[in-house]
Structures are given as C-alpha cells and as structure tokens.
C-alpha positions as CSV (number, residue, x, y, z in Angstrom):
1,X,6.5,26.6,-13.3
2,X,9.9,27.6,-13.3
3,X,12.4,24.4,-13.2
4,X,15.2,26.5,-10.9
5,X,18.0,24.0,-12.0
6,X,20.6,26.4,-11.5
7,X,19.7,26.0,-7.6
8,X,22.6,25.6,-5.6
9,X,22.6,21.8,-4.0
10,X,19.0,20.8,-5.7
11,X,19.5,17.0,-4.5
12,X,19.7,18.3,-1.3
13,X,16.7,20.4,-1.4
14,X,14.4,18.0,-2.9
15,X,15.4,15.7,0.0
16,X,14.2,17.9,2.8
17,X,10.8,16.8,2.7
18,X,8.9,19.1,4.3
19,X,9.3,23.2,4.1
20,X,8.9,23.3,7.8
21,X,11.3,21.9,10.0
22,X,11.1,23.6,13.0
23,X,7.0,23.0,14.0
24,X,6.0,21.5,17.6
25,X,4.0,18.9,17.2
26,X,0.8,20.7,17.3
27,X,2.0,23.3,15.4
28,X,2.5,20.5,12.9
29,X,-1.0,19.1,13.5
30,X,-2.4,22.6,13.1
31,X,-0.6,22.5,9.7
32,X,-1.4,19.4,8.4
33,X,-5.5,20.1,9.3
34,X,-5.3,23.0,6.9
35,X,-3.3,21.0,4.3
36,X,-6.2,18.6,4.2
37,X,-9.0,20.8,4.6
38,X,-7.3,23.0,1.2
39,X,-7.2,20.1,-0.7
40,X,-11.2,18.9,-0.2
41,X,-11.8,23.2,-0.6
42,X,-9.8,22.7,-3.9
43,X,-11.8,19.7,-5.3
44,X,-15.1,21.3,-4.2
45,X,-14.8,25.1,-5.5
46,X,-11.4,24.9,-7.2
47,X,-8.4,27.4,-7.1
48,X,-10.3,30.6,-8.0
49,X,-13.1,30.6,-5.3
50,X,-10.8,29.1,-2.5
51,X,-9.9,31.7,0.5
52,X,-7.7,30.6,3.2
53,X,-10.9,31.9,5.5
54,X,-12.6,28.6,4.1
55,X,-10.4,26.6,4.8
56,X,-9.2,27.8,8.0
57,X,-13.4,27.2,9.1
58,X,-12.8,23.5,7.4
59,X,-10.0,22.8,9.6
60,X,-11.4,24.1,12.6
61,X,-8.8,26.8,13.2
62,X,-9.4,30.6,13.6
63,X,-8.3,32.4,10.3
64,X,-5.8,34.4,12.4
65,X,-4.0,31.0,13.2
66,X,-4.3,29.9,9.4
67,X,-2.5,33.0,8.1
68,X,0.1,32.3,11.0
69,X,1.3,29.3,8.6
70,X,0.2,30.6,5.5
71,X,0.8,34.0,4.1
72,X,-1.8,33.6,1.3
73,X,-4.2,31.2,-1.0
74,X,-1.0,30.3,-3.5
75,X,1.4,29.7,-0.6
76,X,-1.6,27.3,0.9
77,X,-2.1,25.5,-2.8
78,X,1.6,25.6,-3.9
79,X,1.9,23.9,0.0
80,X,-0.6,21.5,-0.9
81,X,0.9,20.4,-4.1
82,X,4.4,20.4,-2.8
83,X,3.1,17.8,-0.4
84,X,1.3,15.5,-3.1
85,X,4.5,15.2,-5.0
86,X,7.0,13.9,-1.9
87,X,4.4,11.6,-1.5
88,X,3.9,10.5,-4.9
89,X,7.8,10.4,-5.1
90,X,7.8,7.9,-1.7
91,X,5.8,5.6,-3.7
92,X,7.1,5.7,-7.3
93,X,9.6,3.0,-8.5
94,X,11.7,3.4,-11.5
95,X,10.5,1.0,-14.8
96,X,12.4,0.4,-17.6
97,X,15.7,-0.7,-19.1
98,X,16.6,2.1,-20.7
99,X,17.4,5.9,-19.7
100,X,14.7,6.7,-21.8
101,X,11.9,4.3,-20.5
102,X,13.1,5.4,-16.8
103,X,12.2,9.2,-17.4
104,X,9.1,8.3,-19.6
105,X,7.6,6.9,-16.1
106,X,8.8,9.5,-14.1
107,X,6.7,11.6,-16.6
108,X,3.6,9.3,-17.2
109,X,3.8,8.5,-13.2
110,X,3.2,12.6,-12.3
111,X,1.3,13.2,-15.3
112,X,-1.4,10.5,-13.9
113,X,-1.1,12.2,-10.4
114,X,-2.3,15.3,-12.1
115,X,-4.8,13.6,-14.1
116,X,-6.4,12.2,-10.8
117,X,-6.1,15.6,-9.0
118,X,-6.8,18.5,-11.7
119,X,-8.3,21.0,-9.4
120,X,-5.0,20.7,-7.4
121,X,-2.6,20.8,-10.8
122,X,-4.9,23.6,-12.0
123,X,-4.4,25.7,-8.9
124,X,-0.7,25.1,-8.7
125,X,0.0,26.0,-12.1
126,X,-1.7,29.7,-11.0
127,X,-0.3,29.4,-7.3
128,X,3.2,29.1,-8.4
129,X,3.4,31.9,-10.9
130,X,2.9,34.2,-8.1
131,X,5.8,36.1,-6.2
132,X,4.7,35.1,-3.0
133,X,8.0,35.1,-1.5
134,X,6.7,32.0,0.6
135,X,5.2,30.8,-2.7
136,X,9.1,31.6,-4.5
137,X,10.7,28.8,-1.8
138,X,8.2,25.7,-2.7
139,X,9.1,26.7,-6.2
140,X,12.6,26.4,-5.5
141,X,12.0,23.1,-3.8
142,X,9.7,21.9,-6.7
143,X,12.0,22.5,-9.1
144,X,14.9,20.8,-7.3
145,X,12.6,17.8,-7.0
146,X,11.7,17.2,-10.9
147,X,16.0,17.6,-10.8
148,X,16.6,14.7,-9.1
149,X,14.0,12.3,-10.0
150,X,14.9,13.0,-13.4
151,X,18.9,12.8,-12.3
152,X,18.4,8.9,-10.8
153,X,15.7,8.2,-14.6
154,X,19.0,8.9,-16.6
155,X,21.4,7.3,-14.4
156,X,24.7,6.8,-15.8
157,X,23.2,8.9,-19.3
158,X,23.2,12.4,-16.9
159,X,24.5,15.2,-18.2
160,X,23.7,18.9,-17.0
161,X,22.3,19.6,-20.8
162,X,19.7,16.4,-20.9
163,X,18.9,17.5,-17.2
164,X,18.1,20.7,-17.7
165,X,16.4,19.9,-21.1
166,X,13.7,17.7,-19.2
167,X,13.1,19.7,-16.6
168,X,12.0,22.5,-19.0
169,X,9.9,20.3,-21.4
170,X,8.2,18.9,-18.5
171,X,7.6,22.6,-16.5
172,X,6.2,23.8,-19.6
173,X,4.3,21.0,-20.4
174,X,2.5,21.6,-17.3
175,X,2.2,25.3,-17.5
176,X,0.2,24.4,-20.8
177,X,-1.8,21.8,-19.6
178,X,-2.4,24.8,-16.8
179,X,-3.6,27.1,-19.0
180,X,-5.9,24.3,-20.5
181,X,-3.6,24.3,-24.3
182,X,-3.5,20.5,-23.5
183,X,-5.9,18.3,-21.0
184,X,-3.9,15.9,-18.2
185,X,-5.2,12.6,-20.2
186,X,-3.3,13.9,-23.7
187,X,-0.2,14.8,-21.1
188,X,1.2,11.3,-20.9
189,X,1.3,10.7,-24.8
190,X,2.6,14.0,-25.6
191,X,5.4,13.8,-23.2
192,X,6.2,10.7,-24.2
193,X,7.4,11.5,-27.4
194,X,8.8,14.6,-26.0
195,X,11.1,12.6,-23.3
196,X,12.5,10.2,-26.6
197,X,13.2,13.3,-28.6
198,X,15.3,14.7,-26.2
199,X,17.2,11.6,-25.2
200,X,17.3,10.0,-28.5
201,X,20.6,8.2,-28.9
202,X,20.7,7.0,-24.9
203,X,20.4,3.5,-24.5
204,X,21.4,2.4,-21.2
C-alpha cells in the first residue's frame, strides 16, 4: 500500500468521505447494494474467487450496471475497504496522554479492524497494488487518510519526518501481514513497538 504523503492537500482528501460525489440517490443505492453484497462475497469465497458478476447477481443488479460503477474486482474491494476505514475513523476516539500512546491506538484500533475482517484486508492488500487507475485514486485517498489520523495522534509532536515515518511503517506493515509474513493478531504487538521506536523521545 503505498502511503502517497507527498499528496497535495491530504487533510483535505481524507475528509471527502466518499469517492463519489456526484451520484442521485439511486445511483447511490445502486452503489451501496454492491458495496454490501462485495463484502458478504469477500467473507464467503475471499479476494481471489470474487468476480464483480457475483456480486452484481448478490445485489440484484445486472452485471452491465455493476461495471457502470466499478471498472474491476480491485476497484470494487479497494471501494469496499476504503469505506470500512471512514467508518472506523467516525467511530475511533484518540487514548492516551502522550504522542506516542495516541498513534499506538490509532495503530492497534485499525490493526483490530483488520483482525476482525481478514478476507477484506487480505483482498485490499492485492486490490491496491494494482494500476487500476480507479484503484490509483482510493489509494490516493487511503493514504491521505492514515496522514491525518496520524497528524491529530501526534498533535503538537508533528513533524513532516515523524509523519511520513508512520505512514510507511504502518503501509508496510500491512503489505506484510498481506502477503501472510505476519498474521493480524501479531500486528498490534509488533506495531506497537514499532510506533515507540520511531517516536522515542516525544512525550506530550
């Protein structure tokens, strides 16, 4: 997953919730049917076996109208994940005193999200290495949203370098966990120590 922190007004991005603005509010309904039938597809047949055919019959829309909203299976799972972490990011409150307890549940709080959905982290580890260009956008969007959760963790302890630092440790600690190097439960622990290595010294 790449972390895109050089993206021009990543704040901004991560706050525009949804890739698609500009949907009526069928259109919308249309999108959000497929959404849901992807993610059930996902935890019964995982990334590899899921077609956008599938889930366009789970959603009860024609596969023509499914490939109106998305161009292909990664666009659909990288959709899918993009999704799971606004929501997760609606509902996640900062704990801790320090800069370094503030990241460490930013990390264990998405690190558990992935632990309860690893068909979904699995398949969006695979969906977003692709060069969809559809796919390229979420990434974009992704990455500018592990930038500023990780910008309000630190608080007044920001700096570009400790930014940019975090985003990478935790991208690649996903793309490993991906690839099955390390499970979701060991995630937590390992980034953890990772978080307090990079921000040793910060106290506030």
């Amino acid at each position: 997953m790449s972390s895109q922190v050089t993206s021009p007004d990543p704040a901004a991005a991560a706050r525009a919730t949804a890739p698609r603005q500009q949907l009526k509010p069928r259109q919308a309904e249309t999108v959000q049917k497929l959404l849901d039938a992807g993610l059930e597809q996902l935890a019964e047949v995982g990334a590899e076996a899921l077609t956008v055919r599938q889930v366009a019959v789970r959603a009860g829309v024609s596969p023509a109208t499914a490939y109106t909203y998305f161009s292909s299976k990664g666009h659909l799972v990288a959709e899918i994940f993009w999704q799971r972490l606004v929501a997760h990011g609606a509902d996640h409150e900062l704990a801790g005193a320090t800069a370094i307890e503030r990241v460490q549940s930013v990390t264990r709080s998405l690190t558990q999200m992935l632990e309860e959905a690893p068909h979904l982290a699995a398949g969006a580890t695979a969906a977003l290495l692709g060069g969809d260009p559809d796919v390229d956008r979420l990434r974009l969007r992704i990455g500018a949203l592990f930038v500023e959760r990780f910008e309000e963790a630190l608080g007044d302890d920001r700096t570009p370098g400790r930014v940019e630092a975090l985003v990478l440790a935790f991208s690649g600690a996903l793309l490993q966990a991906g690839m099955g190097l390390i499970t979701y439960a060991d995630l937590g622990d390992r980034l953890d120590a990772v978080v307090a290595t990079i921000l040793e010294g910060t106290t506030r």
